[in-house]
C-alpha positions, 0 to 999 in steps of 0.5 A: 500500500503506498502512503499518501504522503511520501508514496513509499510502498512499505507500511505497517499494519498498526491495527486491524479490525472489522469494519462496521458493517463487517463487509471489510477489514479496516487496518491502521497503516503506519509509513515505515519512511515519513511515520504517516498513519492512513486507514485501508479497507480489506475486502474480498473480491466479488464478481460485478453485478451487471444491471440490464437496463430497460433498452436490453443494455448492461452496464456495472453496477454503480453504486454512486449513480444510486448514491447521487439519485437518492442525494437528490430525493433527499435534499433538505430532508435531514437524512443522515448520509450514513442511513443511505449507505446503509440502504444501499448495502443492504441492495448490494448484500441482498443481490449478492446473497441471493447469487444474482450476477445480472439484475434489471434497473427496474428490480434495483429501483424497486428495491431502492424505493421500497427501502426509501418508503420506509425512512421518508415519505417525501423522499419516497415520492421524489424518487419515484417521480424520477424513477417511475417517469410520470407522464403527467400530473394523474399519474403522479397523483395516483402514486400519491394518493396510493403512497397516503393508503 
């Protein structure tokens, strides 16, 4: 692992320990030439997790791209960052667990607001107004009067 600072290859492992949610091994790393202490993330190797998109393309699986659309949906909603990470993990371990390599955008999406419905209504709604594409305002009100059941 190179050092931030000095770019010298060799380090030493100062602390390991698992990382909060036990998907990766957190080491405290020391610079054997500048004494710069950096954390590095151990985690094992997954095959990638190809999305089939609706015109039948496929792409990798971004988590960021999910990241930045539930950003968006949550703006001024004083939804804590780590809640969102949380959520998507727990896409990520479910995909995984159940050995799907190739899942349709739409499952994601699904998935996604599902997860969304619970932690916050309007957040719920902005996403789904993005996700779903309403055509015009019956549809969207049909979501809403649905979501208020």
């Amino acid at each position: 692992m190179r050092c931030p600072k000095c770019g010298c290859e060799e380090s030493k492992v100062i602390d390991s320990r698992p990382s909060e949610n036990h998907e990766a091994i957190r080491r405290r790393r020391e610079c054997v030439r500048c004494s710069t202490r950096f954390t590095t993330y151990e985690r094992r190797e997954e095959t990638p997790l190809i999305v089939v998109k609706k015109d039948g393309t496929k792409e990798t699986f971004d988590r960021q791209k999910v990241m930045n659309g539930l950003l968006r949906a949550t703006v001024k909603r004083n939804i804590p960052v780590r809640t969102l990470d949380l959520l998507l993990d727990s896409i990520e371990s479910e995909l995984r667990d159940n050995g799907i390599n190739e899942v349709p955008s739409r499952e994601i999406g699904n998935m996604v607001l599902k997860r969304l419905n619970a932690i916050d209504g309007v957040a719920y709604v902005r996403f789904a107004s993005v996700y779903h594409d309403f055509k015009d305002v019956r549809e969207f009100s049909e979501e809403l009067r649905r979501l208020a059941q």
